[in-house]
C-alpha positions as CSV (number, residue, x, y, z in Angstrom):
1,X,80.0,91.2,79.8
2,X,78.5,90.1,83.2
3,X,78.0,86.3,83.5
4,X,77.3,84.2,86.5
5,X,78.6,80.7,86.5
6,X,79.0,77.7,89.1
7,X,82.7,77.9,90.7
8,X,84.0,74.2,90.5
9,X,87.3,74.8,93.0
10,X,87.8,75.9,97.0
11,X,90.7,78.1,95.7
12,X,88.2,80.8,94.4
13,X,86.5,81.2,98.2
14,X,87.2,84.7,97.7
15,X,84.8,85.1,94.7
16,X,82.3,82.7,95.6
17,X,79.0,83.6,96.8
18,X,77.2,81.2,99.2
19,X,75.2,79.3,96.7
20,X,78.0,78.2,95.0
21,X,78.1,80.7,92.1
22,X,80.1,83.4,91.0
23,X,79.4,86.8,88.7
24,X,82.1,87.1,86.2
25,X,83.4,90.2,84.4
26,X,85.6,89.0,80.9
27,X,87.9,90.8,79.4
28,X,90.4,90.9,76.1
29,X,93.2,92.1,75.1
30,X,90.9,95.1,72.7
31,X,89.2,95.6,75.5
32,X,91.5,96.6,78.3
33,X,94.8,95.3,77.4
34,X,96.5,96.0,80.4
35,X,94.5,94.5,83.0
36,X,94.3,91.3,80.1
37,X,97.5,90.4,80.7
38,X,97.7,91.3,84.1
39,X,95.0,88.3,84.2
40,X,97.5,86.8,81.9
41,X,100.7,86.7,83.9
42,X,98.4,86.3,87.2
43,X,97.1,82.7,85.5
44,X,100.7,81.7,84.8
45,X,101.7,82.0,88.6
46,X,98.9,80.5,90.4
47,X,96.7,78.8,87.1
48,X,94.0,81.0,88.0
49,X,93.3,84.2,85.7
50,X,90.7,85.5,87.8
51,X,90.9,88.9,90.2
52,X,88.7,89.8,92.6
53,X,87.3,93.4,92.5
54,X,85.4,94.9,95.2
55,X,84.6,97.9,97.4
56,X,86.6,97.1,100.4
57,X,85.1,98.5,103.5
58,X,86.5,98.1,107.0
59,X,83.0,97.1,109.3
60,X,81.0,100.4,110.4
61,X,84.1,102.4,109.4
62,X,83.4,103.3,105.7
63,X,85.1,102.4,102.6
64,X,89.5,102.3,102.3
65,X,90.6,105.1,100.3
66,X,93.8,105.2,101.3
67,X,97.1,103.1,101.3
68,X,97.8,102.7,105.0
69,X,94.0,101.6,105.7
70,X,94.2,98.9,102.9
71,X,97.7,97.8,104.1
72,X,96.3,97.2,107.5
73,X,93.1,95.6,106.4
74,X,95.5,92.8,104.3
75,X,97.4,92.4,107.6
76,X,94.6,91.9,109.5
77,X,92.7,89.7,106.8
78,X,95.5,87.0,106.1
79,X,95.7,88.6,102.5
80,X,99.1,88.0,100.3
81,X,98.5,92.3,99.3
82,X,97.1,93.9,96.9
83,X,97.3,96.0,93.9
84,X,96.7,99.6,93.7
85,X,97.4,102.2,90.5
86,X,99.4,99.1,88.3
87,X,101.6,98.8,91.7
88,X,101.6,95.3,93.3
89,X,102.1,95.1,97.2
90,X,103.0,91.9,98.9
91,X,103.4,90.7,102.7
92,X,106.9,89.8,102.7
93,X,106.1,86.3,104.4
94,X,103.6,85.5,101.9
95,X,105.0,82.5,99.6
96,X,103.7,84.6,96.7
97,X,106.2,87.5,97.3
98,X,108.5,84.5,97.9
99,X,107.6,83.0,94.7
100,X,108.6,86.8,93.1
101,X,112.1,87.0,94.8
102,X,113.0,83.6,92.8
103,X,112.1,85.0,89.1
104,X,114.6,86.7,88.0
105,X,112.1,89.1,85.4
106,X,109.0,90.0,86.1
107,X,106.2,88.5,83.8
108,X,104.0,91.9,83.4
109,X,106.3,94.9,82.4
110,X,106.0,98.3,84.4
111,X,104.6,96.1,87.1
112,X,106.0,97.0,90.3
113,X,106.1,94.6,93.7
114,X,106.9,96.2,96.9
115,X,106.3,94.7,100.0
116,X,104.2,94.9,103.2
117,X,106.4,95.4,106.6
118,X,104.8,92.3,108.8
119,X,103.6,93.8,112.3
């Protein structure tokens, strides 16, 4: 279901439209179980269980549809990665692929980080 609600927290920029508000998608784990705990494993790390989707678009260039464009728009954006197909990739500087390097097993199973060369 579709919902929008007031965000109450600067951490969410990302998903905040300018009046303060954000749509929200829910889902369970009948629903779409893998991306639930996804969402699950995601809240544990950063106490957040929210994920932004979006059509990604590099300005008067069209949409990303392919690896090396979205690569290079995280790069140029300041983002941590992203997550394509179940497969997690993460800028190498970024604490959060930090953060992964000290847990010995990964929270989500079958999900894969790789990283992000830094240019």
């Amino acid at each position: 279901m579709l919902y929008t609600h007031r965000v109450r927290t600067d951490a969410l920029a990302a998903i905040t439209h300018v009046n303060g508000t954000a749509r929200i998608q829910t889902v369970s784990a009948v629903t779409n179980r893998h991306l639930y705990e996804l969402l699950i494993a995601f809240k544990a790390r950063t106490g957040y269980g929210v994920l932004c989707n979006t059509s990604l678009n590099f300005k008067e260039r069209g949409f990303i549809n392919q690896i090396a464009d979205l690569s290079a728009y995280a790069l140029n954006h300041n983002l941590d990665g992203f997550v394509v197909d179940g497969r997690s990739y993460l800028l190498k500087s970024s604490r959060s692929y930090q953060a992964y390097l000290r847990v010995s097993d990964s929270m989500v199973p079958d999900f894969r980080i790789d990283s992000l060369p830094v240019s």
